[in-house]
C-alpha positions as CSV (number, residue, x, y, z in Angstrom):
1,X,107.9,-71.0,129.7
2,X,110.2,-69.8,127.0
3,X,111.6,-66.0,127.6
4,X,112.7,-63.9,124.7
5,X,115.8,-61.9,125.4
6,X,115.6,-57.9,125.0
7,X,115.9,-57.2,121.5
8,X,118.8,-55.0,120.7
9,X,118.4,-51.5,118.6
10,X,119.0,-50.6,115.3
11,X,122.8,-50.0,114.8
12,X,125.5,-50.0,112.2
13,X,126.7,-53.8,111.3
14,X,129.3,-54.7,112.6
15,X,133.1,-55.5,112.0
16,X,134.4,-58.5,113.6
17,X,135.4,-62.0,113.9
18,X,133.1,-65.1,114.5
19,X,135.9,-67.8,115.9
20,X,136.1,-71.3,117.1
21,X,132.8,-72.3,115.2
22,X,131.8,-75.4,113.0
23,X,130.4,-73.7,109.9
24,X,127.0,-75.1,108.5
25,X,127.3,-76.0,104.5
26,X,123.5,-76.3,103.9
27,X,124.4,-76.6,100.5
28,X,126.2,-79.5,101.0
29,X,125.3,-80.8,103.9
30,X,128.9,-81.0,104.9
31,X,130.4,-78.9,108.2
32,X,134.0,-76.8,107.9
33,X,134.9,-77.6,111.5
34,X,137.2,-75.1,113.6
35,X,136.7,-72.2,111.0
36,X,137.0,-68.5,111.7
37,X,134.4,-65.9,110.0
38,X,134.6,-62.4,109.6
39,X,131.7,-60.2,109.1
40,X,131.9,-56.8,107.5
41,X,129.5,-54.6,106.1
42,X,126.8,-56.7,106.7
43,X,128.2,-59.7,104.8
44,X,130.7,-62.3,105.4
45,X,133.9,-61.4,103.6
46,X,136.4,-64.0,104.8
47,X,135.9,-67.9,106.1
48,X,138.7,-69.1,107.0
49,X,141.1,-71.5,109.4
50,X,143.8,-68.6,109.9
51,X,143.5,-66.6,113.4
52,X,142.1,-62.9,113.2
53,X,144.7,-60.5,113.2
54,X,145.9,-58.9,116.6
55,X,143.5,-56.5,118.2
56,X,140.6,-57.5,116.1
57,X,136.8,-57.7,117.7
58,X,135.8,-61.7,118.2
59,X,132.8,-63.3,119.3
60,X,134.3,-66.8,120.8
61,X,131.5,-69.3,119.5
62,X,133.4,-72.0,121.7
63,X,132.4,-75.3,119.4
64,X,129.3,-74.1,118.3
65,X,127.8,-74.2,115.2
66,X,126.8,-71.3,112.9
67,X,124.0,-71.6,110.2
68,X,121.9,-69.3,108.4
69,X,119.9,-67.8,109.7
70,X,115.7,-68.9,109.3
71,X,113.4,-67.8,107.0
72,X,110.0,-68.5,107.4
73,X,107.9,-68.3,104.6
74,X,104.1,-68.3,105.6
75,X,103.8,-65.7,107.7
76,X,100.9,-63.7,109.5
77,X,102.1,-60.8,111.8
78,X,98.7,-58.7,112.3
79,X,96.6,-61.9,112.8
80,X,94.3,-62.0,116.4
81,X,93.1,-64.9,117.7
82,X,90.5,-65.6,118.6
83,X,89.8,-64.4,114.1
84,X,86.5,-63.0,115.2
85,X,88.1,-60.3,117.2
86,X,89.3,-58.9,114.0
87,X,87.6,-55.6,113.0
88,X,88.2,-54.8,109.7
89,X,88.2,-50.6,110.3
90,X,90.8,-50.9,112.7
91,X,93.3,-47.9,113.0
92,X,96.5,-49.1,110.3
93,X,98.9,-47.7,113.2
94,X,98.0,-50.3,115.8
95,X,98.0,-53.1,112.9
96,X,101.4,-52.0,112.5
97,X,102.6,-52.4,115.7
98,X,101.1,-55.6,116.5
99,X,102.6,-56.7,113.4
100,X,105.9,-55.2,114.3
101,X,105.5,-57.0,117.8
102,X,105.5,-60.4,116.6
103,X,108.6,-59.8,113.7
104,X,110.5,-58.3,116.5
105,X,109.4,-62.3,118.5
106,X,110.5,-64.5,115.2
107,X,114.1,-61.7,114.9
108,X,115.1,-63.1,118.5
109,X,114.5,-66.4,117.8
110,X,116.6,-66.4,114.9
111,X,114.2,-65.8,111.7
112,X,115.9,-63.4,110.2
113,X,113.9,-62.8,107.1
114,X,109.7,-63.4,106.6
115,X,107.4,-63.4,104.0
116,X,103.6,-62.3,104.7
117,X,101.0,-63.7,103.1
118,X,98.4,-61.5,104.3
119,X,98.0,-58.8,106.3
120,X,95.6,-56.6,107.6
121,X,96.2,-52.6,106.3
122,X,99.6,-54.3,104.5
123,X,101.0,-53.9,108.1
124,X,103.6,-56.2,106.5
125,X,104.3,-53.4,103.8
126,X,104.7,-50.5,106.7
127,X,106.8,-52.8,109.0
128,X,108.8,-53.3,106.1
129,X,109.1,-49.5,105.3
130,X,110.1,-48.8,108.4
131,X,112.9,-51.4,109.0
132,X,114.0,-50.0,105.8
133,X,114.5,-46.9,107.1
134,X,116.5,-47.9,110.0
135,X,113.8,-46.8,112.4
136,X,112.7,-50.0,113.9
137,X,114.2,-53.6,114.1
138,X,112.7,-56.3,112.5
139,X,113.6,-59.2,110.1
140,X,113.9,-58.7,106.4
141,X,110.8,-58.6,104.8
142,X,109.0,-60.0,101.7
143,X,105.2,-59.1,101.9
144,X,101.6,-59.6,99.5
145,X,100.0,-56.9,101.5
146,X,96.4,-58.2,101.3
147,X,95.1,-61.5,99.8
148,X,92.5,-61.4,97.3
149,X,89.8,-63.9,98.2
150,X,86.2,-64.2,96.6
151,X,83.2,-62.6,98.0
152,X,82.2,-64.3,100.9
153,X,85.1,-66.7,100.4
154,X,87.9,-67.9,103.1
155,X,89.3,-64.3,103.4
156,X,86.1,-63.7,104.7
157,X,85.9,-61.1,107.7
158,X,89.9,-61.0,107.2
159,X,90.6,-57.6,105.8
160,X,91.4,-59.1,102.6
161,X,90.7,-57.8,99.0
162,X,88.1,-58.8,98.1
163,X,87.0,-59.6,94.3
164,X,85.1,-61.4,91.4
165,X,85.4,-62.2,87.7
166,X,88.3,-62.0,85.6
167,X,88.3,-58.1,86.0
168,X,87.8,-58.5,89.4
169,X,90.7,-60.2,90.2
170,X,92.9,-58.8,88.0
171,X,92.4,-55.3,89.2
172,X,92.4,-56.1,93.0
173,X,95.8,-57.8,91.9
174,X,97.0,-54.9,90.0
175,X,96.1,-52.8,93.2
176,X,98.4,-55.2,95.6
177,X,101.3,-54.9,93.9
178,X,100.8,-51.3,93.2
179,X,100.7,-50.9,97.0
180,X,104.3,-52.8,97.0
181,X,103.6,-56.2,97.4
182,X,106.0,-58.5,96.0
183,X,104.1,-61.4,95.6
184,X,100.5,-62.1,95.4
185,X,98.5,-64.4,97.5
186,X,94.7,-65.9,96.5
187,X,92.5,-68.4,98.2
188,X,91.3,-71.2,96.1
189,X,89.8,-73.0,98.3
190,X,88.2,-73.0,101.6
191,X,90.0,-74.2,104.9
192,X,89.6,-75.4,108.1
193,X,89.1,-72.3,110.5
194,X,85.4,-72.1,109.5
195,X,82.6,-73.7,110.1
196,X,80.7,-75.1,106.7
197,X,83.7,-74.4,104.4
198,X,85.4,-77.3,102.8
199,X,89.1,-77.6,101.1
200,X,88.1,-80.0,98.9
201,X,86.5,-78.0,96.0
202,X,87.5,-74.6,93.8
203,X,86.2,-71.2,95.1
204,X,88.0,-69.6,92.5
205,X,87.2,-70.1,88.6
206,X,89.9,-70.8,86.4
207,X,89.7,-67.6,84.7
208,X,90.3,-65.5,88.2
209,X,93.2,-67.4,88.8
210,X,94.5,-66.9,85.3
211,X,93.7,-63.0,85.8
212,X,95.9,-63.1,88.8
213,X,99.1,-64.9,87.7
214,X,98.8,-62.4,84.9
215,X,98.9,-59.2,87.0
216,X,102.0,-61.0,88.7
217,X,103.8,-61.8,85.5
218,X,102.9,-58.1,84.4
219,X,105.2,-57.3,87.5
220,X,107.8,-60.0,87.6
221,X,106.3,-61.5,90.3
222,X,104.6,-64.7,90.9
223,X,101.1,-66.3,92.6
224,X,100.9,-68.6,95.6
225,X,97.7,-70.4,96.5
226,X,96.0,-71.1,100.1
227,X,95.0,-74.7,99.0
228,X,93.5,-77.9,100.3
229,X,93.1,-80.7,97.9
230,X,94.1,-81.5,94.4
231,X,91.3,-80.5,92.1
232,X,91.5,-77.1,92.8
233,X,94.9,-77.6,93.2
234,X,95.0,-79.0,89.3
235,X,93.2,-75.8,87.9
236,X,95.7,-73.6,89.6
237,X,98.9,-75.4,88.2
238,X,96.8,-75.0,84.7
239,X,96.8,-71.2,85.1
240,X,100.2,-70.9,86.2
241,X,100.1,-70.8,89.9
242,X,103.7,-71.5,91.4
243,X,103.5,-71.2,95.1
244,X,101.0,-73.6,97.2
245,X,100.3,-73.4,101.0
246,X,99.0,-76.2,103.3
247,X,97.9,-79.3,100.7
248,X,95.6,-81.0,103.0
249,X,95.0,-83.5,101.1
250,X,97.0,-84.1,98.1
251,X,96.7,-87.6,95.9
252,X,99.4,-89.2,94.2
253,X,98.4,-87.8,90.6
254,X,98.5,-84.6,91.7
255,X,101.5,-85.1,94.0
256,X,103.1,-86.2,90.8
257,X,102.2,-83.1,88.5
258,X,103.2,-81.1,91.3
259,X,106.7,-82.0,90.7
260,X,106.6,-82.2,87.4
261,X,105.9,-78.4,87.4
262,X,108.5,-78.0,89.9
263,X,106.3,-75.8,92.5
264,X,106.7,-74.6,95.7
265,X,105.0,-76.3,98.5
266,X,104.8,-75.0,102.2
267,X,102.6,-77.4,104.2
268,X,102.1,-75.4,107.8
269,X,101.9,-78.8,109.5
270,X,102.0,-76.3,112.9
271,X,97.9,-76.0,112.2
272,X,96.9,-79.2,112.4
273,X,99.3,-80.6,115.2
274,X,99.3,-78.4,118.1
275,X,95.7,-78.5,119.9
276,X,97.5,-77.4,123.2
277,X,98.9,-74.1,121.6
278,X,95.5,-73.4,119.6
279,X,93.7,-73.9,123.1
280,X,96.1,-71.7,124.4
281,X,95.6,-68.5,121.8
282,X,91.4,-68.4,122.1
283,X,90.7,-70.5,119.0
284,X,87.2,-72.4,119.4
285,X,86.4,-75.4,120.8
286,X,85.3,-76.8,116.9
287,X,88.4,-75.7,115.6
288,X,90.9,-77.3,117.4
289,X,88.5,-80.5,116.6
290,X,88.5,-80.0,113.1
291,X,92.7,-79.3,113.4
292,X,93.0,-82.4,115.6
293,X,90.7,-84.3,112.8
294,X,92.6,-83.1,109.7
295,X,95.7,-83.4,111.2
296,X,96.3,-87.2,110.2
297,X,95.5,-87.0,107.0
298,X,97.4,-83.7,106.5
299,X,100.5,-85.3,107.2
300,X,99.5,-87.9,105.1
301,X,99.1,-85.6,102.2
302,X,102.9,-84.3,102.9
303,X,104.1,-87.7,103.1
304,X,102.7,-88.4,99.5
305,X,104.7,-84.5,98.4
306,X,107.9,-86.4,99.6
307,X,107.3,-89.3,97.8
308,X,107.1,-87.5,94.1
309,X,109.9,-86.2,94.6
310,X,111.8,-83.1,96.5
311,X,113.3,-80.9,93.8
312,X,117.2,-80.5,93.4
313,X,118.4,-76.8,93.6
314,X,121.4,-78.2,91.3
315,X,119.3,-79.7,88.7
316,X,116.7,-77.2,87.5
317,X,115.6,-79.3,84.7
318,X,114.2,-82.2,87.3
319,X,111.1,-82.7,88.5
320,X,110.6,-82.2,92.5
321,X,108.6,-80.0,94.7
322,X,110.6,-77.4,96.3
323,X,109.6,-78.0,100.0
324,X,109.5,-74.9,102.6
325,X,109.5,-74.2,106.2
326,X,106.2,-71.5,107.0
327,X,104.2,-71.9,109.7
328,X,100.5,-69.8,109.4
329,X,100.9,-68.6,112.9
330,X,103.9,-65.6,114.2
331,X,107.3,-68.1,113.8
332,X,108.5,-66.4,117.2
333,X,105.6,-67.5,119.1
334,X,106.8,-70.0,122.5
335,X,105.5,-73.7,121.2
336,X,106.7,-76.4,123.8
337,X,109.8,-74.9,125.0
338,X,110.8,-73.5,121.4
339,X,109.2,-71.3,119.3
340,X,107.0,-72.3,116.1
341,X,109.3,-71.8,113.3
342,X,111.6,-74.8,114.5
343,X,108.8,-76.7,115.7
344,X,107.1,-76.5,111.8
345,X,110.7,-77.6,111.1
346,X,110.7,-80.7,113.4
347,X,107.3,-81.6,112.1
348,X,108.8,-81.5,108.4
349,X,110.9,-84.2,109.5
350,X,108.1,-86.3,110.4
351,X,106.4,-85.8,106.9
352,X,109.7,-87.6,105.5
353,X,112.3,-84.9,105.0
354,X,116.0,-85.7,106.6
355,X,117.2,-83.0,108.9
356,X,119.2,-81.3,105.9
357,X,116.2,-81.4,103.9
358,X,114.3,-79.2,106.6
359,X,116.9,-77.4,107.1
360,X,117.0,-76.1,103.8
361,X,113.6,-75.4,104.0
362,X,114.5,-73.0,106.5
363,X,117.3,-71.5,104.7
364,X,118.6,-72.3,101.2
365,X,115.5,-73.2,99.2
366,X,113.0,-70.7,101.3
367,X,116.0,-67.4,100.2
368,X,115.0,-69.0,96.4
369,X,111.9,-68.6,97.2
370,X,111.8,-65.2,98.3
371,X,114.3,-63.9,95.8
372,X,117.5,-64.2,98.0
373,X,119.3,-66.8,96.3
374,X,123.3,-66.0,96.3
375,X,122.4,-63.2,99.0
376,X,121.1,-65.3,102.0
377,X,120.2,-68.7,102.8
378,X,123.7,-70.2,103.4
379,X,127.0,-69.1,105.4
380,X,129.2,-68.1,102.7
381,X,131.5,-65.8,101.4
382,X,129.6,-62.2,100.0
383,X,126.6,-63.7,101.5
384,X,124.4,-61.2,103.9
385,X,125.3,-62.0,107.4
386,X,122.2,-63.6,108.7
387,X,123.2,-65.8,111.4
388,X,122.3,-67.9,114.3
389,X,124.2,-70.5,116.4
390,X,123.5,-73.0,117.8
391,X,124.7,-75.8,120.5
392,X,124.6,-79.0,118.6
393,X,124.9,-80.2,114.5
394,X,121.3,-79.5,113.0
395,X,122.4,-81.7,110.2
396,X,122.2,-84.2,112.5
397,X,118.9,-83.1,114.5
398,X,116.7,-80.0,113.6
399,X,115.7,-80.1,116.9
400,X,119.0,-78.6,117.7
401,X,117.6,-75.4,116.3
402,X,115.5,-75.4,119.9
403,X,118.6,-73.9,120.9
404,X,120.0,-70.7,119.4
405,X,121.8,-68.2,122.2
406,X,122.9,-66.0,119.0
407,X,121.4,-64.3,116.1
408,X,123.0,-61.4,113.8
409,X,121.1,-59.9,110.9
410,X,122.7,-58.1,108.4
411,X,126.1,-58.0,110.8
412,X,124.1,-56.5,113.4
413,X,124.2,-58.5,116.7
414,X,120.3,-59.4,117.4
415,X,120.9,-61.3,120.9
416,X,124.3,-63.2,122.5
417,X,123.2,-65.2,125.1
418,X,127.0,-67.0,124.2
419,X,128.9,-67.9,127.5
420,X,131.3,-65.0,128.4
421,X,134.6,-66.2,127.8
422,X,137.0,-65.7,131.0
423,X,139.8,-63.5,130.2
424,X,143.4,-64.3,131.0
425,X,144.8,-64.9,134.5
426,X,147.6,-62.7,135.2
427,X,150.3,-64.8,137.7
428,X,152.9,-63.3,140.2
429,X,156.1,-61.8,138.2
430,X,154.0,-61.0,134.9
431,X,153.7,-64.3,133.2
432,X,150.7,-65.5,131.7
């Protein structure tokens, strides 16, 4: 069983040297080997091959290798399991801390920044608040409060906001990002957690999806869609939704126009591949069958994402889907002797992407996505210091990522599990 480490409290970052490490290029997909890194004011001023200057604080990363640190980007933090034991009254304060729980789980296993996609009470928007304020750890957060599902529709019983009709939507929108939401989340179709719902057709018109992407646009913001196949899927890419989650069961047309318009795609294969966890967390008997049934062609539907094409970060005028790492359930959650973030990273590979390309799912493309570009995402110079190590090249594996004994967020040292390095022997007569 995997063991989390005792996360640390809030502090001030940290000045100090990262040395002996094989810097992660994400960008690239090249490493600096044998590069020095200092970390000040919660950035990374200095990369470099020249020793730190006498006296200065090190962390000895020994050969290791230091990355970005993770960012998942379908996230649910207040979610119980089994769903029926949600009670839609309950007390905001005990939504919060179970939300806070599981950030505090994905911090120490190295996802330093989330976005929620729904939560119950916006426990994503007061976990947020208070990490904010210094009073709490907890990874960076990017949150949509509640989602706005139809009446009766998949948010069903969820605590979502719930609406219909142009005016519907629009206003439940407006009301979301008055609340501080930063994106917006909608359901337009069904899914696979509920008995006599399907994925295959609209339960949104085209009109409430329009009246949503225009409450975003109002705010600068942007839409992304819990969706299962490509009709609805078509409709939504008509009214101007960017963002889709899952794709259950994409065809090639809509594969293709998918990456013509350049969306965002995070396919959760974690929900359809891991009966044994599911079993593990209450859900029902006829939902791990229906997860275990989907699952094939699910991956499937990813495989046919790859194939249009995966969108180049240096080429903006290209067409490619922007591919993401987000995994539906808590990313810190123990999944076969790791935790789900990197397993939904692993299982990315399997859909067709190389182990950069997941990577950057995890990283570089997911901070675009969440409005981090130049800031996090990638080890460089100005960047944030959000940072994990790791043991082996994930360039070369993701699964290396099964491994990380350190995380800092924001310069502030999360957990060092690193190997003490011995000090100096001191020899008859003085010498060294």
């Amino acid at each position: 069983m995997l063991t989390s480490p005792r996360l640390r409290p809030t502090s001030e970052p940290e000045t100090l040297w990262l040395t002996g490490g094989h810097v992660v290029d994400v960008r690239s997909g090249r490493i600096r080997r044998n590069a020095n890194v200092l970390v000040a004011a919660g950035r990374i001023e200095k990369i470099t091959a020249d020793a730190p200057p006498p006296g200065a604080r090190t962390v000895e990363l020994g050969g290791r290798y230091l990355m970005p640190g993770l960012i998942s980007v379908h996230t649910h933090l207040s979610v119980l399991y089994p769903f029926s034991a949600t009670d839609e009254t309950e007390n905001p304060g005990l939504t919060a801390l179970r939300a806070l729980s599981r950030a505090q789980d994905a911090l120490v296993a190295g996802v330093t920044t989330i976005r929620c996609v729904h939560e119950q009470n916006r426990a994503d928007l007061l976990v947020r608040t208070a990490a904010d304020q210094g009073w709490v750890a907890a990874p960076r957060i990017v949150g949509a409060g509640r989602a706005i599902s139809t009446t009766g529709g998949h948010g069903k019983g969820a605590d979502c906001s719930y609406a219909d009709g142009h005016d519907g939507f629009l206003r439940a929108a407006r009301q979301e990002l008055d609340a501080g939401a930063d994106l917006l989340k909608i359901f337009i179709t069904g899914g696979i957690a509920h008995q006599g719902e399907s994925f295959t057709g609209a339960q949104m018109t085209a009109e409430e999806m329009r009246a949503v992407v225009r409450a975003a646009e109002e705010h600068g913001s942007y839409v992304t869609a819990h969706a299962g196949a490509g009709s609805a899927i078509r409709e939504a890419l008509a009214a101007g939704v960017r963002g889709y989650e899952h794709a259950y069961d994409l065809d090639d047309d809509t594969a293709k126009l998918m990456a013509d318009r350049r969306v965002f795609l995070t396919p959760t294969l974690c929900v359809t591949r891991c009966p044994d966890w599911m079993a593990e967390h209450s859900f029902t008997p006829w939902q791990i069958e229906r997860a275990v049934e989907v699952g094939p062609g699910h991956l499937a539907s990813i495989r046919r994402a790859v194939a249009a094409g995966i969108a180049d970060p240096d080429d903006p005028g290209a067409p490619g889907i922007t591919m993401l790492a987000g995994t539906d359930y808590p990313p810190g959650e123990p999944i076969e002797d790791t935790v789900v973030a990197v397993r939904e990273m692993e299982f990315l590979t399997d859909a067709g992407l190389s182990p950069l390309q997941a990577v950057r799912a995890g990283t570089s493309e997911a901070a675009r996505l969440v409005g981090l570009a130049g800031q996090a995402g990638a080890v460089e110079e100005g960047y944030l210091a959000d940072l994990v190590v790791t043991e082996r090249d994930p360039l070369s594996d993701v699964s290396a990522l099964r491994r990380i004994p350190f995380v800092m967020q924001a310069g502030r040292i999360v957990r060092d599990d690193l190997p003490a390095v011995p000090a100096p022997q001191q020899v008859p007569g003085g010498a060294l």
